[in-house]
Each structure stands twice: as structure tokens, then as C-alpha cells.
KEMARTOR-883410 format. One record per residue (C-alpha): residue number from 1; x, y, z; residue in one letter. Coordinates in nm, 3 decimals. Layout:
# KEMARTOR-883410
+-----+---------+---------+---------+------+
! seq !       u !       v !       w ! type !
+-----+---------+---------+---------+------+
! NUM !       X !       Y !       Z !    A !
...
+-----+---------+---------+---------+------+
This chain:
# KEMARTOR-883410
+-----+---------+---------+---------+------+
! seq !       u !       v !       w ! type !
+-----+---------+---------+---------+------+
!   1 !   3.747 !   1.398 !   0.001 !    X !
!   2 !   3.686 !   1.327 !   0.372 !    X !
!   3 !   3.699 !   1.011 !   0.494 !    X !
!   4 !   3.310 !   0.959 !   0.595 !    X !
!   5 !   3.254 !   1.033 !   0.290 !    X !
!   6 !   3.439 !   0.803 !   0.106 !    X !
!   7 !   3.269 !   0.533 !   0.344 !    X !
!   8 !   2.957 !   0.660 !   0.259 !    X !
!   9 !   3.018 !   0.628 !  -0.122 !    X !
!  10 !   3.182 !   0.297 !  -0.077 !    X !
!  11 !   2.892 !   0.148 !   0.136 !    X !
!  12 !   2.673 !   0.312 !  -0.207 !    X !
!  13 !   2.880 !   0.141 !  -0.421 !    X !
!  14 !   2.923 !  -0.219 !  -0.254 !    X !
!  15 !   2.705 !  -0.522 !  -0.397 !    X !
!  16 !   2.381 !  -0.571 !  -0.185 !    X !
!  17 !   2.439 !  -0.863 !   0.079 !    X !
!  18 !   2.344 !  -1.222 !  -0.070 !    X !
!  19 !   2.012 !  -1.309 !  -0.151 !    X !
!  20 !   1.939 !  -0.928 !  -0.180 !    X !
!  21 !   1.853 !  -0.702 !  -0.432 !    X !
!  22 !   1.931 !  -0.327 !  -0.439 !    X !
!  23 !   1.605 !  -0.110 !  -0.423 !    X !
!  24 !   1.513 !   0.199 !  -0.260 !    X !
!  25 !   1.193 !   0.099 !  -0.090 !    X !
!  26 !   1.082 !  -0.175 !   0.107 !    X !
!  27 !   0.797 !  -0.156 !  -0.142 !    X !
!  28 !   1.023 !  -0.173 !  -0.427 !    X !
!  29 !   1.226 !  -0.517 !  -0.275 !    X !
!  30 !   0.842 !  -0.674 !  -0.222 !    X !
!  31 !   0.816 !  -0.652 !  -0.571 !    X !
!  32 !   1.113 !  -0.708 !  -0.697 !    X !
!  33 !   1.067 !  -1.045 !  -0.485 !    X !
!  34 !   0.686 !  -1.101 !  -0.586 !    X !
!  35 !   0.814 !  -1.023 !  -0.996 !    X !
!  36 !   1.093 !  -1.354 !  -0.994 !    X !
!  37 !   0.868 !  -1.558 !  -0.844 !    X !
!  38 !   0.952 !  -1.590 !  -0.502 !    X !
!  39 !   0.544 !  -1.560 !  -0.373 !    X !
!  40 !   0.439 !  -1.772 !  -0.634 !    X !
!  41 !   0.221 !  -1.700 !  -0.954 !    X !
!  42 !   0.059 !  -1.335 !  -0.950 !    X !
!  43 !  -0.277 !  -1.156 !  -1.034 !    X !
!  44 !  -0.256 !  -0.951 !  -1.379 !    X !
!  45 !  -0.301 !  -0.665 !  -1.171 !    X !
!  46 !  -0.028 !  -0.775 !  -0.915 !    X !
!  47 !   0.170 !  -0.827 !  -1.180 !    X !
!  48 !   0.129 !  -0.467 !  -1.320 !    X !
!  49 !   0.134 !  -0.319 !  -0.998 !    X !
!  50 !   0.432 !  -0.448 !  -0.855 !    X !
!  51 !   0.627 !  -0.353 !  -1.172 !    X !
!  52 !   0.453 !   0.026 !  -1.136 !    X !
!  53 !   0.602 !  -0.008 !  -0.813 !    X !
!  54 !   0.951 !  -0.066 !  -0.961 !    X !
!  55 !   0.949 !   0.268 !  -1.169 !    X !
!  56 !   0.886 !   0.475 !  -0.811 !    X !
!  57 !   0.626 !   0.525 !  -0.563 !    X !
!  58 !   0.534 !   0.831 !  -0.352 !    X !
!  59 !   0.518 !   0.803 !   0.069 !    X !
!  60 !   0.194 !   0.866 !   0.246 !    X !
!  61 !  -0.001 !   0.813 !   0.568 !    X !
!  62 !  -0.301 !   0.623 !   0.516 !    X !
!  63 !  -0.538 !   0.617 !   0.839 !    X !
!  64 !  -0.707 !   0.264 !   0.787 !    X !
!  65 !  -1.058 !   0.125 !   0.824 !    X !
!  66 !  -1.188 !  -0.184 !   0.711 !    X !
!  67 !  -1.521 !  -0.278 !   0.549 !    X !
!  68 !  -1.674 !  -0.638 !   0.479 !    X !
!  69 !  -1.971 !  -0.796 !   0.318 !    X !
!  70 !  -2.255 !  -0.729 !   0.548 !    X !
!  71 !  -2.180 !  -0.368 !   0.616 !    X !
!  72 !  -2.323 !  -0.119 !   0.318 !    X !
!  73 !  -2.127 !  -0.089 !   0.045 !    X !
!  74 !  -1.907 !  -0.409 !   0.142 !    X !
!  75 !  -1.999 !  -0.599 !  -0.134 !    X !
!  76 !  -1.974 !  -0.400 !  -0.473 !    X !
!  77 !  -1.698 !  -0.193 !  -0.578 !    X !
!  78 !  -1.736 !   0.140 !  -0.743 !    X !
!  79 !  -1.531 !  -0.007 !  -1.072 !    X !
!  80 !  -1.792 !  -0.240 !  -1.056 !    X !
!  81 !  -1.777 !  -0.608 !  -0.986 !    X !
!  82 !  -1.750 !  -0.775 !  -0.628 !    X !
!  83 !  -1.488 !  -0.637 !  -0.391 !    X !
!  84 !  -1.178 !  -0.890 !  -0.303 !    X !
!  85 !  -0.875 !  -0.867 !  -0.134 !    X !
!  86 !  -0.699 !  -0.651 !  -0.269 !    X !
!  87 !  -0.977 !  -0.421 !  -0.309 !    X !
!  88 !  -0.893 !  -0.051 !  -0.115 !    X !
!  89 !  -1.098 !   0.217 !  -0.073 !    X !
!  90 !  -0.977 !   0.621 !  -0.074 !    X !
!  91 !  -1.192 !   0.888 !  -0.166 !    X !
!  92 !  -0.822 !   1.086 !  -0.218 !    X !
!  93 !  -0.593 !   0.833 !  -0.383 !    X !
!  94 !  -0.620 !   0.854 !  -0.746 !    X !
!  95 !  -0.854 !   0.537 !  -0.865 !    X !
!  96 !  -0.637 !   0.231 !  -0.978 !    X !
!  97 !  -0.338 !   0.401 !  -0.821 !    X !
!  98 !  -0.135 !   0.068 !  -0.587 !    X !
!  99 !  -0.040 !   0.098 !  -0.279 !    X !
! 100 !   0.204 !  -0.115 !  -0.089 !    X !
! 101 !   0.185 !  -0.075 !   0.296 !    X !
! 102 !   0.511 !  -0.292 !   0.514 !    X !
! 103 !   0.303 !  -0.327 !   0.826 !    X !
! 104 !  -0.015 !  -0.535 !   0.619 !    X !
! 105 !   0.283 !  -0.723 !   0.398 !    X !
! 106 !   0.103 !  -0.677 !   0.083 !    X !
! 107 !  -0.061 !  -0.495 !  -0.221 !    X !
! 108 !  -0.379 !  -0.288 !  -0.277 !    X !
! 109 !  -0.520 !  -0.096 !  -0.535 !    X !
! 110 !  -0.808 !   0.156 !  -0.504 !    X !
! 111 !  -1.118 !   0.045 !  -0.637 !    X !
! 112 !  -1.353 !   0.171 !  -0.454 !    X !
! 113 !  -1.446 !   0.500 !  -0.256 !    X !
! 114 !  -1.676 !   0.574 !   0.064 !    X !
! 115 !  -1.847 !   0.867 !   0.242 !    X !
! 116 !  -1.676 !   1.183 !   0.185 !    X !
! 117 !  -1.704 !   1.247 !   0.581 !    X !
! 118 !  -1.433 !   1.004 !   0.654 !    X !
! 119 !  -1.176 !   1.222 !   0.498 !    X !
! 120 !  -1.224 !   1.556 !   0.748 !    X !
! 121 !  -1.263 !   1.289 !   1.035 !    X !
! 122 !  -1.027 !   1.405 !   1.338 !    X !
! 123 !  -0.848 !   1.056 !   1.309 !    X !
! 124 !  -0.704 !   1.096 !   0.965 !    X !
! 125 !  -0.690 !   1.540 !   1.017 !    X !
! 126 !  -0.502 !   1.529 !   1.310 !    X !
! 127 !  -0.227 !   1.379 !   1.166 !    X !
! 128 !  -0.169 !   1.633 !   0.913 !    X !
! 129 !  -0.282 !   1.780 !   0.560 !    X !
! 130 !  -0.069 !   1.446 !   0.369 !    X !
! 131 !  -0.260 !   1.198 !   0.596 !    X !
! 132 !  -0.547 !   0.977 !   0.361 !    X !
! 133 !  -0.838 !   0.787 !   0.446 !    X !
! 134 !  -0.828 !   0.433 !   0.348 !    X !
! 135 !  -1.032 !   0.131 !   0.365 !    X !
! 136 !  -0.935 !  -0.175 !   0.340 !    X !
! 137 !  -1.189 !  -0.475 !   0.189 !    X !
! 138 !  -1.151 !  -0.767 !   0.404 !    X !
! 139 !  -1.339 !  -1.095 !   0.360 !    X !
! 140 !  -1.517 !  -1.094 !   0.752 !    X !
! 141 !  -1.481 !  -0.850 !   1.026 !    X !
! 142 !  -1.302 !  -1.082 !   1.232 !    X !
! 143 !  -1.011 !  -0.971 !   1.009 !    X !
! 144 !  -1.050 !  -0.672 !   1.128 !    X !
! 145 !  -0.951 !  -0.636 !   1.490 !    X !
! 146 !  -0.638 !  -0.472 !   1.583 !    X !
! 147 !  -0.581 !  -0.327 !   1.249 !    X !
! 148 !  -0.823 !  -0.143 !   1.097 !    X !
! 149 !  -0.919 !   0.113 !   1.365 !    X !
! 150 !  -0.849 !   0.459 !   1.225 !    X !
! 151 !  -0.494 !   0.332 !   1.263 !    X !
! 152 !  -0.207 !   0.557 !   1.103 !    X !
! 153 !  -0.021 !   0.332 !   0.857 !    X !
! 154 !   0.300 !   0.397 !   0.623 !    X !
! 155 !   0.234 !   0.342 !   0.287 !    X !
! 156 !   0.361 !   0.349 !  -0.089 !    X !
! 157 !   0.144 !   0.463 !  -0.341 !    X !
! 158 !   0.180 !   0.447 !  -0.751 !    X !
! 159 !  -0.035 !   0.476 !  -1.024 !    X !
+-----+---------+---------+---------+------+
């Protein structure tokens, strides 16, 4: 055996530093994190997300838009019932699937769906064949600005 590999296999194979946990993802440590406790008491469907979340979760580029009350279809989701955060809309992610993105800090899951022309949009094309259409449900579209813009966005996605 060579010797960066035995580094490699020993840095594998050393306990995570204190106060961490050992997972894959960044998604996965979220929820390992959000399942002890540590962001206080959860949603049923947090709760069953972020442990879907545990058992693996798939990479994808979602290219993000936002939609409020006031704006058509901002109030009702397609499950039916009144959107709320949490509340994503994807016309290509599989319904109820969750999806964790790092640079929003938190937890969706798709509940809703929207006009089939903002899949072949140039924003979310250009970027590929893998890239998805997502929008988010926010509460006013103050909450909006600066991040829900066609913007490409790293995500995890599970069902």
C-alpha cells in the first residue's frame, strides 16, 4: 500500500471532529442536526423528510423562482390546502419528493406545480438537460429579491 493511500484510509477511518457527525451530504448533517433536536421541535413532514434524507438523496440543479399570495396560483397548492413555507413547486420533481438546498438553509417539499413553459425556459435549458425548474412559496415578494431570479441553485432531492 502507498503511503497516500494509507492517509487517505486513515483520514476515512478517523472519528469526525467534536460536535460533528459523520454524513455524506451537507443535506444529510442538516438533518441529522434538525432529527436530535438541535433546531427545535419539527413539522411531521420535517420530521419524515429529514429522516428520508438520511437514507440518501440524489444532486440536482434547481433554477429558482418564487411565487406569493397575490400572484395566480400563490395561494392554493395543487395537493390542496393553502401553500406555506415549505411549500415548492416543480413540474419535474416527483410530487412529495424533499429537497434540501445549502444556499436557502432549509427544507422543501413539492407540493405544487406551475406552467409547463417554465421548464423549456432558456434560464433553466441552458444549464443543461439535469437542470429543474423550481418555485419556491414565500409568504410576500419582498422575500424574494436577490434569490429567486431564475437563479441556478444546488440542491438535494429525496422522495
Amino acid at each position: 500500500m502507498t503511503a497516500p493511500y494509507l492517509a487517505a484510509l486513515a483520514a476515512l477511518l478517523a472519528p469526525p471532529p467534536a460536535g460533528m457527525t459523520r454524513h455524506e451530504t451537507p443535506a444529510q448533517h442538516v438533518a441529522a442536526k434538525a432529527l436530535a433536536g438541535d433546531y427545535g421541535k419539527l413539522a411531521a413532514w420535517q420530521h419524515k423528510g429529514y429522516s428520508a434524507i438520511l437514507r440518501g438523496t440524489e444532486p440536482r440543479l434547481l433554477v429558482v423562482t418564487g411565487y406569493w399570495p397575490g400572484e395566480a396560483g400563490g395561494t392554493y397548492r395543487a395537493v390542496g390546502g393553502k401553500c406555506r413555507p415549505g411549500t415548492l413547486a416543480s413540474n419535474k420533481l416527483p410530487r412529495w419528493a424533499y429537497v434540501y438546498t445549502p444556499s436557502w438553509g432549509r427544507l422543501f417539499r413539492v407540493e405544487d406545480c406551475g406552467s409547463k413553459r417554465n421548464d423549456r425556459r432558456n434560464a433553466v435549458t441552458k444549464h443543461g438537460p439535469g437542470a429543474v425548474w423550481a418555485d419556491v412559496w414565500l409568504a410576500s415578494s419582498s422575500q424574494a429579491r436577490g434569490r429567486c431570479n431564475w437563479t441556478p441553485t444546488r440542491a438535494e432531492v429525496t422522495r
